[in-house]
C-alpha positions as CSV (number, residue, x, y, z in Angstrom):
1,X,55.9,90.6,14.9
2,X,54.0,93.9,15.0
3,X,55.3,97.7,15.7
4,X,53.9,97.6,19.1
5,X,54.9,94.1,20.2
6,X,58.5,94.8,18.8
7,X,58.6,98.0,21.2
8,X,57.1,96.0,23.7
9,X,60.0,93.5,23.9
10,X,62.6,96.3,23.2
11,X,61.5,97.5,26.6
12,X,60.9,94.5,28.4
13,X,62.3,91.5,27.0
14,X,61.0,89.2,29.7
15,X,57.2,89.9,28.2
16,X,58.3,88.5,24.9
17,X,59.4,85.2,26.0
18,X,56.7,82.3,25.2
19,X,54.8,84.2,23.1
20,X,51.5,82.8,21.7
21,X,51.1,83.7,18.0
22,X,49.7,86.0,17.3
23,X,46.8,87.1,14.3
24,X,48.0,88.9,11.0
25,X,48.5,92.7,12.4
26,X,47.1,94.4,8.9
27,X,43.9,94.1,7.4
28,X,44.5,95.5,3.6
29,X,40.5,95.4,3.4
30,X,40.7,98.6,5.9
31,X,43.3,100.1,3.4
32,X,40.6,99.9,1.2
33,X,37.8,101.5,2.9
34,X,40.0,104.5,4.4
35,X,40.3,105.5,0.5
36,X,36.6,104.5,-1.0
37,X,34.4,107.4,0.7
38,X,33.6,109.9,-3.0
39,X,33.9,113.6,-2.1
40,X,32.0,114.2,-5.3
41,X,29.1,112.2,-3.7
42,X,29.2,113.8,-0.3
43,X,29.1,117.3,-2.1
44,X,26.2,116.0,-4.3
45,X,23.7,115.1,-1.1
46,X,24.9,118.1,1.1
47,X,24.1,120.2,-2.1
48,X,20.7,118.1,-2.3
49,X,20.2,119.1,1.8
50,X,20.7,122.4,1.3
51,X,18.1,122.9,-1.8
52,X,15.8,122.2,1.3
53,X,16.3,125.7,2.2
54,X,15.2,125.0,5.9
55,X,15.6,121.6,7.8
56,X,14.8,123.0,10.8
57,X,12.7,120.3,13.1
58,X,9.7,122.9,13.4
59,X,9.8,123.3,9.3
60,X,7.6,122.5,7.4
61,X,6.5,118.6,6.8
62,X,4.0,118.5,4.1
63,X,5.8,120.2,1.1
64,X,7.9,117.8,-0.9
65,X,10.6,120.2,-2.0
66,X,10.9,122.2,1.7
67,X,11.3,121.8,5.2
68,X,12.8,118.9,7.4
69,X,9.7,116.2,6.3
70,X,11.2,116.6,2.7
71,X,14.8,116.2,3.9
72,X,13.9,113.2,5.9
73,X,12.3,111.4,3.4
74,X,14.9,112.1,0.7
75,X,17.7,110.3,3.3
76,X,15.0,107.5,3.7
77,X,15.0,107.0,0.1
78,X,18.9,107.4,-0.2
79,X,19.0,104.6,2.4
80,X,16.5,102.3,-0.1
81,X,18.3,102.8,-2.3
82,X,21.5,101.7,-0.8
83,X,19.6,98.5,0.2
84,X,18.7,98.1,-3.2
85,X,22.5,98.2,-4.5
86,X,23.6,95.7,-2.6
87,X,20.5,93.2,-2.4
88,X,18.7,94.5,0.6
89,X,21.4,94.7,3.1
90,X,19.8,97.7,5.0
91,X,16.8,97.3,7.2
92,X,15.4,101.3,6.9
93,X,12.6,102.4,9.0
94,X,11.3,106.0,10.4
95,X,12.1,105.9,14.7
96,X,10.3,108.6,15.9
97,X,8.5,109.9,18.8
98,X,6.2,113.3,19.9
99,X,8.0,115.8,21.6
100,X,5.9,118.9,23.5
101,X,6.2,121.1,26.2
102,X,10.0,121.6,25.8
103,X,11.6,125.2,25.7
104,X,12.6,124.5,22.3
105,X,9.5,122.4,21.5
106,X,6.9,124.0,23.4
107,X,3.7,122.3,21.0
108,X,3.3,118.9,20.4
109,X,5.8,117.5,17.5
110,X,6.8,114.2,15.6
111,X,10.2,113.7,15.8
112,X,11.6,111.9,13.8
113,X,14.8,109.9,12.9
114,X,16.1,107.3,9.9
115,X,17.9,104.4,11.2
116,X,19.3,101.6,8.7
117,X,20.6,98.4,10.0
118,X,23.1,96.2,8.4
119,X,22.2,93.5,10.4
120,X,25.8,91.2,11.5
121,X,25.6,87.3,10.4
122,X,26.8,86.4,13.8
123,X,26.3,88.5,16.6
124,X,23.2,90.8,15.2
125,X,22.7,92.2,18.5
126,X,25.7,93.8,18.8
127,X,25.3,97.3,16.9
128,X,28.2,99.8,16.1
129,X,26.7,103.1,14.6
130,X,27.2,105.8,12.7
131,X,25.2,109.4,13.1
132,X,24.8,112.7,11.7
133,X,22.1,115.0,12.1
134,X,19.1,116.2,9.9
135,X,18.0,119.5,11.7
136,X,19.3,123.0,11.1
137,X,18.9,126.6,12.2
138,X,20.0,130.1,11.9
139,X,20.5,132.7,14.7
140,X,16.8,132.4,16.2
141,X,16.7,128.6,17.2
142,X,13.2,128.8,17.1
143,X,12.8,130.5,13.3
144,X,11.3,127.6,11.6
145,X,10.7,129.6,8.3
146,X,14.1,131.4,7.0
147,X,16.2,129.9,4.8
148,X,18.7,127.7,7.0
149,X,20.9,125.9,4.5
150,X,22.7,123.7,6.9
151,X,25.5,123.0,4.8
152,X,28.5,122.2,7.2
153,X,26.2,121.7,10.6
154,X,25.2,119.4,9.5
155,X,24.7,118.1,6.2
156,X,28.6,117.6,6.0
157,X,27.7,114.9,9.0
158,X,24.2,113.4,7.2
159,X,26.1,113.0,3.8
160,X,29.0,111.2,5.8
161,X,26.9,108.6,6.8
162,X,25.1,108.2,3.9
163,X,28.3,107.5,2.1
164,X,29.8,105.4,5.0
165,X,26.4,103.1,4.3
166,X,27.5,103.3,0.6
167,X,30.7,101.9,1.4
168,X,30.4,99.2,4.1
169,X,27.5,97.7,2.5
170,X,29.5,96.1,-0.2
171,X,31.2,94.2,3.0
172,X,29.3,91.1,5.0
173,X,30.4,91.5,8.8
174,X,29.2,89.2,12.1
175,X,28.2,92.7,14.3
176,X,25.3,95.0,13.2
177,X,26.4,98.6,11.6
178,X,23.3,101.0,12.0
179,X,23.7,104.6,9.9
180,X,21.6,106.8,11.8
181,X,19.9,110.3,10.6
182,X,18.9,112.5,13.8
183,X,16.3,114.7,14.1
184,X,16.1,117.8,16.7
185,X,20.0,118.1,17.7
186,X,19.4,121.7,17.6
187,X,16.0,122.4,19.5
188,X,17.6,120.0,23.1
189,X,19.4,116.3,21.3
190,X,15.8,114.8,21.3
191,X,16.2,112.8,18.4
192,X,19.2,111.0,20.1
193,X,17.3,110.6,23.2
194,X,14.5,108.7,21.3
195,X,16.9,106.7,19.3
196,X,19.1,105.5,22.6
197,X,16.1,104.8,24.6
198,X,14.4,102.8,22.1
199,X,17.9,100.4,21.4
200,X,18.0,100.5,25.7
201,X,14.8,98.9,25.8
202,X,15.0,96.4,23.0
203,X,18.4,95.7,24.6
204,X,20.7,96.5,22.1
205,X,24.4,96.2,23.1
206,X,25.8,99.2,21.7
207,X,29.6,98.6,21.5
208,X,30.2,102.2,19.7
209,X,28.5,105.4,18.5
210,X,30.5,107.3,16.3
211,X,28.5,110.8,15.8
212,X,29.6,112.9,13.4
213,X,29.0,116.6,13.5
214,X,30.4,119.4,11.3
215,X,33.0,117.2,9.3
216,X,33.7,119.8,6.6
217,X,35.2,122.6,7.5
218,X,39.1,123.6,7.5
219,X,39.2,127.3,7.3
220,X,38.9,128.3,11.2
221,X,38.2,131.4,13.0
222,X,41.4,131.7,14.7
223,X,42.9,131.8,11.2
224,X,44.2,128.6,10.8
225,X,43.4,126.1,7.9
226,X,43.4,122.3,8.4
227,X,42.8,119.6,6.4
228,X,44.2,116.9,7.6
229,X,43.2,116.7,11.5
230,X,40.0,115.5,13.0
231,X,38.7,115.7,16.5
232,X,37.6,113.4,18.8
233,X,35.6,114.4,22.0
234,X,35.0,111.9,24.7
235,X,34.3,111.5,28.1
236,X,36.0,110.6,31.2
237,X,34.2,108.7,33.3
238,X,30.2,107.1,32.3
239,X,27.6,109.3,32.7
240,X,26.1,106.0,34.9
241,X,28.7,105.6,37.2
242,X,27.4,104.9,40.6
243,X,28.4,106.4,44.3
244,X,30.0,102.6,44.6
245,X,31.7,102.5,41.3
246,X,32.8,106.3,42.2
247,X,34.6,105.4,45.5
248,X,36.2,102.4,43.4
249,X,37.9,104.1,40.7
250,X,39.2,106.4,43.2
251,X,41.9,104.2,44.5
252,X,41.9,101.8,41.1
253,X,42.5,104.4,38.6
254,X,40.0,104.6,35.2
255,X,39.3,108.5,34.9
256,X,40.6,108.5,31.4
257,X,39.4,105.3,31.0
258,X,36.0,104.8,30.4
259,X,34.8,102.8,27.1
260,X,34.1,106.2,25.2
261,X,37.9,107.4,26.0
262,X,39.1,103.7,24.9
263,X,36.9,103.8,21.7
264,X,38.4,107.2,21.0
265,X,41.8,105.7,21.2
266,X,41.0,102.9,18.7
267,X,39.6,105.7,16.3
268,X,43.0,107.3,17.1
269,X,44.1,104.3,15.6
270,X,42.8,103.5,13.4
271,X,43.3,106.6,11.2
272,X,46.6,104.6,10.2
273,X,44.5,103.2,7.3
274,X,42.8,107.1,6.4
275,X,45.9,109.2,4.3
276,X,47.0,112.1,5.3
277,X,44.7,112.2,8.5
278,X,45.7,112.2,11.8
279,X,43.7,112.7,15.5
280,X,43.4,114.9,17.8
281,X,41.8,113.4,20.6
282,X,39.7,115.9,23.2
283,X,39.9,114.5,26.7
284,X,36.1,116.4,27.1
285,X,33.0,115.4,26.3
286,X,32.3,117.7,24.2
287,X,33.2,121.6,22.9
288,X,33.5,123.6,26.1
289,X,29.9,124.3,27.5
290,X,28.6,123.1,24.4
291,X,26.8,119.5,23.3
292,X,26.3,117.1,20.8
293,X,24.3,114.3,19.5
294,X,26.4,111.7,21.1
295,X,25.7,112.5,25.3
296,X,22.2,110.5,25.2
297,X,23.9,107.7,24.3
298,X,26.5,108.4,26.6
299,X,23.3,109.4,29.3
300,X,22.2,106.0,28.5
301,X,25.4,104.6,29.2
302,X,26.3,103.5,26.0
303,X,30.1,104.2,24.5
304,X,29.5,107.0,22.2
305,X,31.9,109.9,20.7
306,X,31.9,113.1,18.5
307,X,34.1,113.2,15.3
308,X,34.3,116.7,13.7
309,X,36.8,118.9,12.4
310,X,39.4,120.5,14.2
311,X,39.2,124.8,13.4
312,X,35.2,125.5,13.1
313,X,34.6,128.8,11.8
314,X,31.7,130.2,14.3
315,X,30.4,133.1,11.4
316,X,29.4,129.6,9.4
317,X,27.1,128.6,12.4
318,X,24.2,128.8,14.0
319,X,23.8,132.3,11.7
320,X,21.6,134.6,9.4
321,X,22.3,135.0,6.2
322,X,24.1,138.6,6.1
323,X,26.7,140.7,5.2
324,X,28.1,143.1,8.1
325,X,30.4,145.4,7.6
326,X,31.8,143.0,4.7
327,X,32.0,140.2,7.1
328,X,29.5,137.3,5.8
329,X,27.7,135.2,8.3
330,X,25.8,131.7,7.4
331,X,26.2,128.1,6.7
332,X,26.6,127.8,2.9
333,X,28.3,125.4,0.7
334,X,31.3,127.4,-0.1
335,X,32.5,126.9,3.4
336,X,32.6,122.9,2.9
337,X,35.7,120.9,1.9
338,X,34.1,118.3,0.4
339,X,37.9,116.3,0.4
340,X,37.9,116.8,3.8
341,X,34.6,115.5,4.3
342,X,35.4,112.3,2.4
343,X,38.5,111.7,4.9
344,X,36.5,112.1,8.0
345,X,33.9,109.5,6.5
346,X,36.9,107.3,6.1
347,X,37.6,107.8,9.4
348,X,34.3,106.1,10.5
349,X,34.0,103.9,8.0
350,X,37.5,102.3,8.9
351,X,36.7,102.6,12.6
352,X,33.1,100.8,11.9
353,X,34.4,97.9,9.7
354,X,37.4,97.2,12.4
355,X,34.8,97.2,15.2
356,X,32.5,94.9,13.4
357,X,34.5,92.5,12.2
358,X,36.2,92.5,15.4
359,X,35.0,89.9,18.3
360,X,33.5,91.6,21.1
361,X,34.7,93.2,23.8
362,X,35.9,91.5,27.0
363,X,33.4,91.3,29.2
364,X,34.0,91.5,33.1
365,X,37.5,92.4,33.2
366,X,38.9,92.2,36.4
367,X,42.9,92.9,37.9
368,X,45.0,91.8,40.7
369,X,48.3,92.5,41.8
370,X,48.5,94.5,44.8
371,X,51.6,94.1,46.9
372,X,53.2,92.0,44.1
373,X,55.9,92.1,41.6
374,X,53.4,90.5,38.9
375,X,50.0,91.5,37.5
376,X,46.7,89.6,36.6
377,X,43.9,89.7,34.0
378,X,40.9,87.9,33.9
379,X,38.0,87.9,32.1
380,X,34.9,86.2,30.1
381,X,35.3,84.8,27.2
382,X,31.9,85.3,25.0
383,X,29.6,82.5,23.8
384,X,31.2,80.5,20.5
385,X,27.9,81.7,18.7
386,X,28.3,85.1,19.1
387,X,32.6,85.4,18.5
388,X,32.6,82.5,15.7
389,X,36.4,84.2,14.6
390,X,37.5,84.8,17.9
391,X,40.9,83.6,18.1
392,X,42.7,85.5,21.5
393,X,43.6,88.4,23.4
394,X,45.5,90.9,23.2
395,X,46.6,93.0,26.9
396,X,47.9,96.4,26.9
397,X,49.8,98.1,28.9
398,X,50.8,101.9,29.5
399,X,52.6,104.4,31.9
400,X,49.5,106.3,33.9
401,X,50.2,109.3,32.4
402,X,50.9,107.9,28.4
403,X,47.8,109.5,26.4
404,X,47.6,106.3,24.3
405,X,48.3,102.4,24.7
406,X,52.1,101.7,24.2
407,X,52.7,98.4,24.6
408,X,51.1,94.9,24.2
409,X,50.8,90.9,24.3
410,X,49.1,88.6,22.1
411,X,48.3,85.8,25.1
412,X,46.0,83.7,23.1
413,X,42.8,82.1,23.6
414,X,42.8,82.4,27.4
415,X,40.8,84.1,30.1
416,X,43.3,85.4,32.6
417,X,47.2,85.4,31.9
418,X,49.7,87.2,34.3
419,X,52.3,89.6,33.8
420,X,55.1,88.7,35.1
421,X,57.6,91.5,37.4
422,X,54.8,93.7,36.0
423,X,54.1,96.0,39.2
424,X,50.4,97.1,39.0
425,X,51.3,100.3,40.7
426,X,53.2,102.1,37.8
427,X,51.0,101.1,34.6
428,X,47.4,101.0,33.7
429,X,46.1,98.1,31.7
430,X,43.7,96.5,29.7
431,X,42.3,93.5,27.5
432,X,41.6,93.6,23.6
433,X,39.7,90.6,21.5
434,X,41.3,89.8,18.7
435,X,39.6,88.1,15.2
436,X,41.6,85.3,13.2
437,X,42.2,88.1,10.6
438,X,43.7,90.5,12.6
439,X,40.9,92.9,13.6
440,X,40.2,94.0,17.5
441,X,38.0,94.8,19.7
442,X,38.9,98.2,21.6
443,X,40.6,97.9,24.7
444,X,38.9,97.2,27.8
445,X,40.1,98.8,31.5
446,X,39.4,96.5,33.9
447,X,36.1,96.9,36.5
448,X,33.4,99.1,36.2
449,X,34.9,101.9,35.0
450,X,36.3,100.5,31.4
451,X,33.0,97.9,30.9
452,X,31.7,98.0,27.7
453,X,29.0,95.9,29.2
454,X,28.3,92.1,29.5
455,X,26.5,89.9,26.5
């Protein structure tokens, strides 16, 4: 019986009774992964990334040794010869797409991004993903010729998911992972916007983007050093909510419940199989006033998060290289913790592996129990082809104001189950799909607030 389930019926007995058995609750393949990711390899590409002197999306494209055309097709190569290692498991291609009239891209410009695909053996059109970004500037984000090393934002974030590729690819799971390079984070998130619209319209279901942005610093400006905490920003309520859906949630609950928050509670943990690493989630979508590479995905209404460190050290970004007054300003690579690095990497690549071996999530969840002393779920179970290991499901249960899922029941392979003397008024709740071996789906809050979408 598992941590949660035992708490469970410590606190209400009457939930335990007639319970369905229930998966194994520890996957020692995860244990694995949250301790494979090499600092020593991260350090070697970010050090490679850097020796490009400039990534910056104007830069140069021609010159093999300089500019962000080098960079980009050094991480092609990298991901070939990933593929390569493990028998050509990676699908890599350039996605790309011209950008002009823009205030940061005012003349015409190819942007482009590297996406590898680890295509799933059961359910290949269901993608988790991994991102960091290639791009970087200094203090002038339209100085496309000085030296912009790049080294935390964001070759910390670009090496991470070249080493997550590194290590998943040595594992065979039914969901597509897809290790994504980013162009033009820096000049407006355009090389997110041309990456989500393209998967919209060849209808990839996007259970998860995991974007990953400044990963390596734990020295911060307000003086504090940190290496064992990561962040993770996400939003409220979907960017695509509708007037309808709006009025709906309003007397059904689901602010903190959309499938980015729920996704950045199954990072949370997750981290369990990570050592020594622990998360902070951000109830925000991102850094106050500030953005990331992860909103067009959320724009497109896909679940999408940023992982990063916790203190970021603001002299180390977006900067000049100086000296001032003995203060030094820029990105270099003393200021990474390439340790660190390989722990936030573990992150994802424990997050990833539990999400794609997991079944997907419910689908059209749905709740009743108004004026009554129990509660209902429902939902669709997904076609046999596409959740071959599916074995049950898994509801949750917390107090409205509980940050994370306390409690749960394993009610087996069922589509609706009720909760009996469970008053729908005082809890919030949700439905997880759960693998023969254990792994799960995140959790899904019921209506449209919590979808994940529909297969």
């Amino acid at each position: 019986m598992s941590r949660r389930l035992i708490a469970a019926c410590l606190l209400l007995p009457l939930t335990c009774l007639a319970q369905a058995a229930a998966p194994p609750a520890s996957d020692p393949r995860l244990d694995a992964i949250g301790t494979a990711p090499s600092a020593a390899r991260i350090q070697a590409d970010v050090r490679t990334l850097v020796s490009f002197g400039t990534r910056h999306t104007l830069s140069e494209t021609a010159s093999e040794t300089r500019g962000i055309g080098a960079a980009r097709r050094w991480v092609h190569a990298q991901f070939q010869q990933i593929s390569r290692d493990c028998g050509g498991c990676l699908e890599v291609r350039y996605v790309s797409d011209t950008i002009a009239g823009e205030k940061r891209i005012p003349n015409a410009t190819e942007v482009v991004n590297v996406v590898a695909i680890q295509r799933g053996s059961s359910d290949p059109n269901r993608y988790v993903m991994m991102s960091g970004d290639i791009d970087s500037r200094v203090s002038d984000v339209m100085n496309a010729t000085a030296d912009a090393p790049g080294a935390n934002d964001n070759a910390s974030g670009l090496a991470g998911t070249l080493e997550a590729a590194r290590v998943l690819s040595k594992y065979k799971f039914p969901a597509s992972i897809a290790y994504v390079a980013l162009s033009a984070e820096e000049q407006g998130l355009f090389g997110g916007r041309i990456v989500a619209a393209q998967a919209k319209k060849q209808g990839w279901r996007i259970e998860a983007l995991l974007n990953n942005d400044m990963i390596g610093n734990t020295s911060g400006i307000d003086g504090v050093s940190d290496n064992h905490t990561a962040r993770v920003f996400s939003e409220g309520t979907r960017a695509t909510e509708t007037e309808a859906e709006a009025r709906a949630r309003r007397f059904t609950g689901g602010e903190l419940d959309s499938p980015s928050r729920n996704l950045a509670r199954y990072i949370a943990r997750m981290a369990e199989h990570v050592p020594n690493l622990e998360v902070m989630m951000v109830y925000r979508l991102d850094r106050f006033g500030r953005g990331g590479h992860h909103s067009p995905f959320n724009d497109a209404g896909f679940p999408a998060v940023r992982i990063m460190e916790t203190h970021e050290h603001y002299d180390r970004q977006h900067q000049d290289l100086r000296t001032e007054n003995g203060r030094v300003y820029g990105d270099t690579l003393d200021g990474v913790d390439f340790a660190y690095a390989a722990r936030l990497t573990a992150l994802n690549a424990v997050s990833l592996a539990g999400l794609a071996w997991a079944p997907p999530p419910p689908a059209q969840v749905r709740i009743d129990g108004a004026v009554s002393a129990d509660t209902t779920l429902s939902w669709t179970r997904p076609p046999a082809t596409q959740a071959p290991e599916l074995a049950g499901y898994r509801l949750y249960w917390r107090l409205t104001t509980e940050p994370q899922w306390t409690h749960s029941r394993y009610v087996g392979d069922v589509t609706s189950h009720t909760l009996k003397n469970m008053v729908i008024d005082n809890h919030y709740f949700g439905v997880a799909a759960v693998a023969r071996d254990g792994s799960e789906s995140p959790v899904v809050f019921p209506g449209a607030a919590g979808s994940f979408g529909g297969y």
